[in-house]
N, C-alpha and C positions, 0 to 999 in steps of 0.2 A: 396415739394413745387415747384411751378410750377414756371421756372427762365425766363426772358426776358432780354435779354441784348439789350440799346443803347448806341450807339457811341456817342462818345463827343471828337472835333474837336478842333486843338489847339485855334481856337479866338472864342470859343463858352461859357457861362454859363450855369448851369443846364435847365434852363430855355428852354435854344435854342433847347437843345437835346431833352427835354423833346417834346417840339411842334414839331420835326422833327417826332415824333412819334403820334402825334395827340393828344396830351394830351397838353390844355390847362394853368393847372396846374398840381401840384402834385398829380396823383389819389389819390383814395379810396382804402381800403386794398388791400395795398404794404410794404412792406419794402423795403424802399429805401436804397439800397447800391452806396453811391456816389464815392466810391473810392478814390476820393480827400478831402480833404478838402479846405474850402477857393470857394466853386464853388458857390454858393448863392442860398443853399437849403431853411435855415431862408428867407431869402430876398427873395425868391420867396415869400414865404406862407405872408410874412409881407406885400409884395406890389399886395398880390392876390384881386381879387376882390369878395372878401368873407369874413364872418365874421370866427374868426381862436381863438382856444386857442390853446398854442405852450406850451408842457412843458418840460421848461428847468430842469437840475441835479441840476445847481446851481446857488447862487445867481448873482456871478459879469457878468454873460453874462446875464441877467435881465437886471442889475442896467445897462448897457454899453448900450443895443439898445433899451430900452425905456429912456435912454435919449437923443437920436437923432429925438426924435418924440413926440411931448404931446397928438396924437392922439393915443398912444397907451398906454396900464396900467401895470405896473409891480407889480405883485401880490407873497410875500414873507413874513416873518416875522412882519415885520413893516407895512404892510399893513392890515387895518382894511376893516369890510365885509360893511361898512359903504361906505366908498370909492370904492369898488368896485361896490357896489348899483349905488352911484352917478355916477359913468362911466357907467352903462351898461342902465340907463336914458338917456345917451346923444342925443340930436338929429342929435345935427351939426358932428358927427362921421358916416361916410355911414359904412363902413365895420368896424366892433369893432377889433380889435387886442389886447387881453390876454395874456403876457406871465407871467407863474406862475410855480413856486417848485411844485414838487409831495407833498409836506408839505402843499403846499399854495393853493394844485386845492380845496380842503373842503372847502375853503373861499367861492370861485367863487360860487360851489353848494347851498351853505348857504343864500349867496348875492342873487342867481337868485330864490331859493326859488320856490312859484310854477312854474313859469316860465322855470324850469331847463330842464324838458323833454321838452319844445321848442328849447332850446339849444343845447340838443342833436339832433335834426332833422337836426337842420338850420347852426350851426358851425361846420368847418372842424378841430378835432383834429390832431393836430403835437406831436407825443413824440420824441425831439430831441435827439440826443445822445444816444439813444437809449440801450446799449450794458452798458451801466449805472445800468439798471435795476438788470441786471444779475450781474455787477460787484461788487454793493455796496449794496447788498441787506443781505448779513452777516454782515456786522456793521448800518446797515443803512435800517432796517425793513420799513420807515416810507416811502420811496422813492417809493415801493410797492402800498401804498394807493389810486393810482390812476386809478391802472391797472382791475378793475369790471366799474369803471364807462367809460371808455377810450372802452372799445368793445362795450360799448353800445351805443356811437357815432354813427350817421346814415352813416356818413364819416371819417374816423381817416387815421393814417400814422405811422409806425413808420420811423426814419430815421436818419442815421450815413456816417462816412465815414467809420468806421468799426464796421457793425455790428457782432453778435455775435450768431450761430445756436440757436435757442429758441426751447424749445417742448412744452409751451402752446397750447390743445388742441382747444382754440378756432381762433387760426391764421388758421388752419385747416377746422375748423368748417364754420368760414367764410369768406370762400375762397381767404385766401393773398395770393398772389404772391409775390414774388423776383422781383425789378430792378433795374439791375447790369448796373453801367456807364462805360463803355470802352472807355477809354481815346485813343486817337488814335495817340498818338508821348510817347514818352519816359518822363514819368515824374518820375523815382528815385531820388533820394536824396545818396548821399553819407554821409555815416555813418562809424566814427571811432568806433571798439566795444574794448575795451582791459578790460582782464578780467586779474586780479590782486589777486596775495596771500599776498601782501602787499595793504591794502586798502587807509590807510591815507598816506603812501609816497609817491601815484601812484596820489591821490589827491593833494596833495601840488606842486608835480614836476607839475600838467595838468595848476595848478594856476600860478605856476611861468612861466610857456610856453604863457598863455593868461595876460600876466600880462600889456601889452600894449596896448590890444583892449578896445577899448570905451566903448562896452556893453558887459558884462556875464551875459546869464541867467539860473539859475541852477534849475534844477528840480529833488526835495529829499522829498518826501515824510513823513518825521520825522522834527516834531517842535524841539524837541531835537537834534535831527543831525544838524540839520542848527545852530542851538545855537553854539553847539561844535565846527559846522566848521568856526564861524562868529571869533569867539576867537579865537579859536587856529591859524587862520594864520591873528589876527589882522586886520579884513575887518572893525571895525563898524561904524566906520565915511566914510567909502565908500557903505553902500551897506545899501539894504531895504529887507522885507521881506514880501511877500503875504500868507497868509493863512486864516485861518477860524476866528474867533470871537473870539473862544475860545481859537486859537494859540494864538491870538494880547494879551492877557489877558496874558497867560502864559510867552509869554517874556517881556512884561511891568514889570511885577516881578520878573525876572529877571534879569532886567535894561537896556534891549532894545527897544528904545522907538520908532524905525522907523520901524513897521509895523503893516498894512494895510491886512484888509479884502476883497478887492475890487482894481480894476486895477485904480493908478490914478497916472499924470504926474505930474514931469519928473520921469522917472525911475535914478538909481544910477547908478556905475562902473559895481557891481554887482548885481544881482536881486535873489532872489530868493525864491522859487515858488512851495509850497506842493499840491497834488492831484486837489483838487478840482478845478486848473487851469489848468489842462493838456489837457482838453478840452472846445470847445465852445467858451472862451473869444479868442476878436482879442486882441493882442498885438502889438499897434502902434506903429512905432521908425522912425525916422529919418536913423541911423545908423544901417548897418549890424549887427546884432550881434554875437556871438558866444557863442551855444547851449550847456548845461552840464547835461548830466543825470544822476547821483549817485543812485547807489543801494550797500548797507550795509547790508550785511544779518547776519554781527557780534550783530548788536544794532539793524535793525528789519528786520522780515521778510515780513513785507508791505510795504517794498520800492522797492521791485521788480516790474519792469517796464515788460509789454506785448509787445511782440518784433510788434506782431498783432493788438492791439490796441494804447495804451497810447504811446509808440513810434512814430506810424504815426503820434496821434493828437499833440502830443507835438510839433515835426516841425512844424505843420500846425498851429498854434498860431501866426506866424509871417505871415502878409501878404503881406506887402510893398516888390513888386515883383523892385529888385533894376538894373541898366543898362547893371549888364550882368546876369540878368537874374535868379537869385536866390537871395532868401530872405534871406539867412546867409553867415557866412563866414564860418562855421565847426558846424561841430556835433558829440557829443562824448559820447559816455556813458561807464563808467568806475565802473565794477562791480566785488566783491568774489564770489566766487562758495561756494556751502554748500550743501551736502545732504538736504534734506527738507524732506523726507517722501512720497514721493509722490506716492499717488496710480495709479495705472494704470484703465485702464476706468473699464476694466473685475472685479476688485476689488471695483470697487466704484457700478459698475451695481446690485453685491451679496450685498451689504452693501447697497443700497437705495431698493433695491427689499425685503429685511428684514424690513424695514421700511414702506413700504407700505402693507404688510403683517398683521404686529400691528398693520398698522392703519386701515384698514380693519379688523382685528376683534376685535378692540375697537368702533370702530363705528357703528358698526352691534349689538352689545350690548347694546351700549349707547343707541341709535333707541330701542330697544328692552324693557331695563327695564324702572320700572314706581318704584321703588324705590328710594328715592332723595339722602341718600347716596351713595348710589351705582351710583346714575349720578355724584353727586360730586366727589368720588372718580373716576372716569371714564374719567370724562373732564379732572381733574389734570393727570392723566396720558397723556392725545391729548395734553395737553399743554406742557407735556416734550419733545413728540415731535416735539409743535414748536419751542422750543430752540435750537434743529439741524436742523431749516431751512427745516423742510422739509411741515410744515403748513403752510397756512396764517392766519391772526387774526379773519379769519373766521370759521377756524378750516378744510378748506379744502385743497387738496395737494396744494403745494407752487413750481408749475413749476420753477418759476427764482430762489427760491431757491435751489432747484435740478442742475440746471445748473450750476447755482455759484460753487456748489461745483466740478462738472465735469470740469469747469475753472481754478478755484485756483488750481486744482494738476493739469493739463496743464501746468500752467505756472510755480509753482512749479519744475516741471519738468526741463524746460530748464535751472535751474539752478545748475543742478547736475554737471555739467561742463562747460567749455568755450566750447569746439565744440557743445552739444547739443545748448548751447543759440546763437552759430554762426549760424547753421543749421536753429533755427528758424528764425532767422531773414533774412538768405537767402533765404525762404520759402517762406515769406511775399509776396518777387517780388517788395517791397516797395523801397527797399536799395540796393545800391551797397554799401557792408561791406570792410571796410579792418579791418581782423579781426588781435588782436597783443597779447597775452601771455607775462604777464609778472609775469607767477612763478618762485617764489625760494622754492629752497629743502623743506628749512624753511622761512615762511615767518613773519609777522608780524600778520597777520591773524591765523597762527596758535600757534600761542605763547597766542595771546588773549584767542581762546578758549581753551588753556589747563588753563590757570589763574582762566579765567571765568566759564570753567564747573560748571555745577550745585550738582555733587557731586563726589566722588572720583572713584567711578566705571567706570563714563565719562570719567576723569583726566585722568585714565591709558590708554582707548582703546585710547584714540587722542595719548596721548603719545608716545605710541607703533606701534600706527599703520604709524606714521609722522618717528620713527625710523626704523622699516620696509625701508619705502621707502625712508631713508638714506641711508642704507646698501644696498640696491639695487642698489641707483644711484653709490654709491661707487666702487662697483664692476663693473658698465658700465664704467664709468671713474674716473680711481686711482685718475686723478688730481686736483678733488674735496678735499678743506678744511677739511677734517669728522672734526676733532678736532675743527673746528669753528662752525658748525653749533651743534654739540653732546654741546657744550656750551652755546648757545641759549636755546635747550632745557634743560638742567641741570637748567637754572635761573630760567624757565619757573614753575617750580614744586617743592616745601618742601623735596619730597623722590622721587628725579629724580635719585638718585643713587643706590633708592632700584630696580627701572624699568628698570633701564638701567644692575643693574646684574641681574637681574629676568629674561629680552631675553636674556641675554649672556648664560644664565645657563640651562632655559626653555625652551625644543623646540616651537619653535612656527608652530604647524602642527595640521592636525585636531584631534589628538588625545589628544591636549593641550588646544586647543580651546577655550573649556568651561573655562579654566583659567584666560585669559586675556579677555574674554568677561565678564566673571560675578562676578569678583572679587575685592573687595574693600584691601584699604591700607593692613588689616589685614589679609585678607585671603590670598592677593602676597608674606607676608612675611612667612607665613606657605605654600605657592606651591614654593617658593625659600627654605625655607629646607628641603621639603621633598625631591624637586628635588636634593638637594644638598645631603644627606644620599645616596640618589638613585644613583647615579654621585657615589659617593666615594664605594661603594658594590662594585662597577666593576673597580675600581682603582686597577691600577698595584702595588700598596701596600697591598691590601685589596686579592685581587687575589692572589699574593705570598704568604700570607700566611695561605688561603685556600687550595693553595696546596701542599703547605707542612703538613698541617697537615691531610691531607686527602689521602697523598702519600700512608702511608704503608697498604692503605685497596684497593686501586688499582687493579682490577681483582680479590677482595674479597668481601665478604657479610658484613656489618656492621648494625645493629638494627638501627633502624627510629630514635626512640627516644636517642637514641646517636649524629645523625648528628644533631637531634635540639638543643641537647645542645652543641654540639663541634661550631655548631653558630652563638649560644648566645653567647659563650665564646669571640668566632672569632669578634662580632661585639660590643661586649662591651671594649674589648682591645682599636679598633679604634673608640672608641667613636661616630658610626652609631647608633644614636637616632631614636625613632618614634616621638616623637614632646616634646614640649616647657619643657615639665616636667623633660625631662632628661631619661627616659623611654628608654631601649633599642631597638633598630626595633623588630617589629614582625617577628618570624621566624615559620617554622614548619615542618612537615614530608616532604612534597613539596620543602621547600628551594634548597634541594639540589641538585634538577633536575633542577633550573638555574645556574647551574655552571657543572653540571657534565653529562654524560649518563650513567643514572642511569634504571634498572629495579628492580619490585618491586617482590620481595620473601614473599609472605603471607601462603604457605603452612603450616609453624608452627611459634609458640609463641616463643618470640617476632617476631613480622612482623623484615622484614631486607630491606636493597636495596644490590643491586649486581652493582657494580659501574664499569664499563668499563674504562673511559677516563674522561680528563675534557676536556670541547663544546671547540671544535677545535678556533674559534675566542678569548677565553680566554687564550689558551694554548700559543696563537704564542704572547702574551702577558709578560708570566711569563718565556717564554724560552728564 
């Protein structure tokens, strides 16, 4: 895609750049990357002189700038095609201004009726926010609905401060360009990152640190997290809650009766503020506030923030530029690290290129037969594939779906640890990071997920692999507690004492591997006895009296079937079991070549061995 970049001057708005370049308004397919937020891309198309449908993600930046104006409609849930008939009648309106949900444009089509392909000639489509499409379209199919009638605009747009690469074959088709605003002075923001193995102490200490600023506003993701954190540090008479319809519902039954689906004044001490606000709404204040990002990836893993996108937008939600010059007073985001699975792009290209594969010869079929079972059975198959996102409701590929998922293991990604999600946020060019670590050996983070594992197989690898890197730090420095933190972990787990003798006894190397990887409570406690029989064979008791009784044949011959019964005998004395039953270990003609140097005499009946010595590392044992 073919990029232009304009410069943008620090006393300029989009606007200004835009006409430095001859462009009156917003062109026609572009994707506008504004880099900033806060520059008055909305506000361009709102006070254009053209008739505009603008579609916003969500509702409260709706409700927020068509109430600054009755000449303009906000088309959502609650608005009827009734109502929007009566607006698009108006006379005394010169240029009409639409802003409507990806949910809510079907109204507007329905309302204009046959008049709609005029509307498409004559209105310039805006899809706001753009990177929206791709990001919410795995829980949120519905937000898609817009995107067959939106190319067919004679004029469209999309536009973000961070857009997100698209492969939609028709931005190609017809011919978008990229433009890229270049801000031309230093607009970074300074960004606290601390990435914590204690997740709620690292939270309570951030709360007691702001515990004096006028405004906190936090952005989490989880109606539930916000609940836990409103209580546990006793906010609820100070603080409010923005989210969905359906969050306000959810803690009303709860017994939290201050929150709101939409931004409305005064805000509280604390504020806080799940997804669907992280972008598009201004949030007005008086007062500087101070910024909180939380991500939990113990309680979920869609509270992980895009260091790329939802970062940026989330500062830019403050706009009251204050007298020295910035709109906050700190910004913070305080996250766990967690494996996530994340695939890499090569992994995900095999795995969608499989998918388009079936779906190419399901649909060459379906086209093909004229038997109506067989179409039945055919479509229900295309339809399994659009539960992975990779159809649309039309049954044809589902680009944003495709991306979304080359997104979410992106982001995914940075949170395998703190240096990658520092990395990316250094990358951004957004932020000046001061990036801060705050792991312990053991933290609280991983005490939860040895509790919480989903089954006992989980329970041990965490287990063991958190003891691992005890033992490690231990040996870097003696002066580390072991005995307090090996305490942590013993609370943490019912049979921490079977795990904790299981490595002491088992090697942990790849020849044990498979043990500590794939084995539940009951299968540790049969690799801890076998290893334990296996351990005692070659004990300096077990060994002495191997070779004592194996002395007087010493640079003699002795029959096979003699050494396997001398021991059996030998291993039954010390009570070297084969398992639970009480079973002596298996032995056999073989046995005796791990303990001796042995050759094998088969020239006549009985076979024999001809015994040398015993294996020099057992010897300097028993001598």
């Amino acid at each position: 895609m073919e990029i232009e970049q304009i410069k943008l001057n620090g006393d300029e708005r989009l606007i200004d750049a835009l006409k430095s370049k001859g462009y009156t308004d917003i062109p026609s397919n572009v994707i506008l990357d504004k880099t900033l937020t806060g520059i008055g891309a909305t506000y361009a198309e709102l006070h254009s002189c053209r008739n505009s449908i603008i579609i916003e993600p969500n509702v409260p930046v709706i409700v927020g700038k068509t109430a600054k104006n009755g000449d303009w409609v906000a088309v959502y849930s609650n608005t009827t095609v009734a109502q929007i008939k009566k607006y698009l009648k108006r006379t005394d309106v010169k240029y009409k201004k639409i802003l409507t949900t990806p949910e809510g444009f079907k109204k507007v089509r329905k309302a204009a009726d046959k008049s709609y392909s005029l509307i498409q000639e004559t209105y310039f489509c805006l899809f706001d926010e753009c990177e929206k499409l791709t990001q919410d379209c795995d829980y949120r199919a519905s937000i898609l609905q817009p995107v067959y009638d939106f190319f067919d605009f004679k004029e469209k747009a999309f536009v973000s401060a961070t857009p997100l690469e698209v492969s939609h074959p028709a931005f190609e088709g017809q011919g978008f360009k990229k433009l890229e605003i270049v801000p031309q002075y230093d607009y970074r923001k300074d960004l606290h990152l601390i990435v914590t193995s204690s997740y709620e102490r690292t939270v309570r200490e951030e709360f007691q640190r702001l515990k004096d600023s006028s405004c906190v506003c936090i952005f989490l993701n989880s109606v539930t997290g916000i609940n836990e954190l409103v209580n546990s540090l006793h906010l609820e008479g100070e603080s409010r809650i923005f989210c969905s319809e359906e969050g306000v519902g959810k803690l009303k039954d709860a017994g939290f009766t201050n929150a709101v689906s939409s931004i409305d004044y005064p805000l509280a001490k604390y504020n806080f503020f799940t997804s669907r606000f992280y972008s598009a709404v201004d949030i007005e204040l008086n007062v500087k506030p101070d910024i909180l990002i939380l991500t939990n990836l113990n309680n979920a893993v869609y509270t992980t923030v895009d260091p790329y996108t939802e970062a940026i937008q989330i500062q830019g939600r403050f706009r009251r530029m204050f007298e020295d010059k910035q709109t906050f007073n700190s910004l913070t985001h305080i996250t766990n690290t967690h494996d996530l699975g994340a695939l890499s792009c090569e992994e995900l290209d095999r795995q969608i290129e499989e998918y388009k594969t079936t779906y190419q010869s399901l649909i060459e079929r379906y086209d093909k037969t004229t038997n109506s079972a067989r179409k039945t059975s055919l479509k229900q198959q295309l339809k399994q594939i659009c539960k992975d996102y990779l159809l649309d409701e039309r049954l044809n590929i589902d680009y944003f779906g495709i991306d979304n998922k080359y997104n979410e293991e992106r982001v995914k990604s940075y949170y395998q640890s703190g240096e990658k999600l520092y990395a990316a946020y250094e990358a951004t060019k957004f932020f000046r990071v001061n990036y801060e670590e705050r792991q312990e050996i053991i933290g609280e983070d991983d005490i939860f997920r040895i509790k919480k594992a989903p089954n006992e197989k989980e329970r041990i690898r965490i287990f063991a692999t958190k003891l691992i890197q005890l033992n490690e730090q231990c040996k870097e420095n003696p002066s580390i507690d072991k005995q307090f933190f090996l305490k942590l972990l013993h609370d943490s787990c019912d049979f921490a004492d079977l795990i904790i003798e299981a490595y002491e006894v088992i090697p942990f190397d790849l020849k044990k591997q498979a043990v500590w990887n794939c084995c539940n409570k009951k299968k540790l406690e049969i690799a801890l006895r076998d290893q334990k029989n296996e351990n005692k064979r070659f004990s300096p008791e077990v060994l002495r009296d191997i070779e004592s009784s194996f002395r007087p044949y010493i640079g003699d011959n002795i029959a096979k079937e003699e050494t396997k019964k001398m021991f059996t005998d030998i291993y039954s004395r010390h009570y070297i079991l084969h398992n639970e039953t009480g079973i002596t270990a298996k032995v056999n003609q073989q046995t005796i070549c791990e303990y001796f140097e042995a050759t094998p005499q088969n020239k006549k009946k009985p076979n024999e061995w001809k015994i040398k010595c015993m294996l020099p590392q057992y010897a300097a044992l028993v001598s």
